[in-house]
C-alpha positions as CSV (number, residue, x, y, z in Angstrom):
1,X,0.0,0.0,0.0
2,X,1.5,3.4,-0.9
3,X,0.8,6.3,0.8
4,X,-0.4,9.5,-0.6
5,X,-0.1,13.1,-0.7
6,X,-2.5,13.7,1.4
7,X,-1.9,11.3,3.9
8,X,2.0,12.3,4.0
9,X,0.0,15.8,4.8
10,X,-2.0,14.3,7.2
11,X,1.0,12.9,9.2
12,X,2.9,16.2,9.2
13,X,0.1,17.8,10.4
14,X,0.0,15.4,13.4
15,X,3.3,15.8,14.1
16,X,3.5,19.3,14.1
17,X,0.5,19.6,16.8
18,X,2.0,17.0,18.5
19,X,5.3,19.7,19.2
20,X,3.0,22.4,19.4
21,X,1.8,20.6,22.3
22,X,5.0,19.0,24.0
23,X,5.8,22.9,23.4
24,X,3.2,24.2,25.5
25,X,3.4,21.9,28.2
26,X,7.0,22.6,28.6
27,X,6.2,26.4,28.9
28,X,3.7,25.3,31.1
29,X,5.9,23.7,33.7
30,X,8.6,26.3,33.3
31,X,6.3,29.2,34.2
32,X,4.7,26.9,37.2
33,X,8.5,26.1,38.0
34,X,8.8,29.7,38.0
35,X,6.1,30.9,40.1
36,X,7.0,28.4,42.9
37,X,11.2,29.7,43.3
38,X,9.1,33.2,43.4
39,X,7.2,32.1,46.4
40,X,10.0,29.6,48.0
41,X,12.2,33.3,47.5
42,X,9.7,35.1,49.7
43,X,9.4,32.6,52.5
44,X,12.8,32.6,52.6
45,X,13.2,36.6,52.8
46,X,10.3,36.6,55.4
47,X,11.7,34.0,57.9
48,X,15.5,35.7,57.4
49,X,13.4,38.5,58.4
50,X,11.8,37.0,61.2
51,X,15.4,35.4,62.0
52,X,16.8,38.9,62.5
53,X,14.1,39.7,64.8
54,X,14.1,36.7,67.0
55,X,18.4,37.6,66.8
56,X,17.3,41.4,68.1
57,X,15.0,39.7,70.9
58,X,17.9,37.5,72.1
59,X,20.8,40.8,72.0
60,X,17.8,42.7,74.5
61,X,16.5,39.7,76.6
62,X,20.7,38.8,77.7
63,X,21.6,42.5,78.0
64,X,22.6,44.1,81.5
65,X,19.4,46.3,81.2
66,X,17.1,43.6,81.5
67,X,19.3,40.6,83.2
68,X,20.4,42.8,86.3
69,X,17.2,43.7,87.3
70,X,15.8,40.7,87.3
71,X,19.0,38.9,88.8
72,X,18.3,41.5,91.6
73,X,14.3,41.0,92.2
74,X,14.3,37.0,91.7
75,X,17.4,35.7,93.1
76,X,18.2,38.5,95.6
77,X,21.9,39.2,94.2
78,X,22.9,42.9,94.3
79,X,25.8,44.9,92.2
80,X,29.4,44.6,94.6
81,X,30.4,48.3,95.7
82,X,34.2,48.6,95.5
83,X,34.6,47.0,99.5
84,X,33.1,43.9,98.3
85,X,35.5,43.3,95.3
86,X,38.3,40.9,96.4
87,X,41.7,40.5,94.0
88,X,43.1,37.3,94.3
89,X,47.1,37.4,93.0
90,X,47.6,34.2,90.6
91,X,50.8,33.3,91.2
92,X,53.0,31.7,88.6
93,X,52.6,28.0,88.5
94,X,55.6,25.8,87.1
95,X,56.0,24.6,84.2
96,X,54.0,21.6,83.8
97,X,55.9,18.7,81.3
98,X,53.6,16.8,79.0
């Protein structure tokens, strides 16, 4: 059986649709691909944000502004005045061998 013109048409125009479609469904994922790294890229900006806040919570909470004062209130320790500081001499020690 031979084939004919049109059918040799017939085919080509089958296979060209078919690319046309492989086509689209490539863009298709790229521009899905594409709108997901937008979002992943701001959640990530939004919790390095809410990184550096947490960061500026911790610097305050463990500063001598707020950790004297309640050192002082809870566990009853005062600052030392100047009578209450004791220097202790450290006295060279000898050489200790390996």
């Amino acid at each position: 059986m031979q084939i004919k013109g049109r059918h040799w048409l017939m085919v080509w125009l089958v296979f060209f649709v078919c690319v046309l479609l492989a086509i689209a469904a490539r863009q298709g994922a790229g521009f899905r691909a594409a709108r997901h790294l937008g979002e992943l890229r701001e959640e990530r900006v939004a919790l390095d944000a809410r990184r550096a806040e947490l960061e500026r919570q911790i610097r305050v909470a463990s500063s001598r502004e707020v950790l004297v004062p309640l050192a002082e209130r809870l566990l009853g320790l005062h600052q030392p005045s100047d009578s209450e500081l004791t220097l202790l001499p450290v006295s060279p020690s000898p050489a200790v061998r390996p």
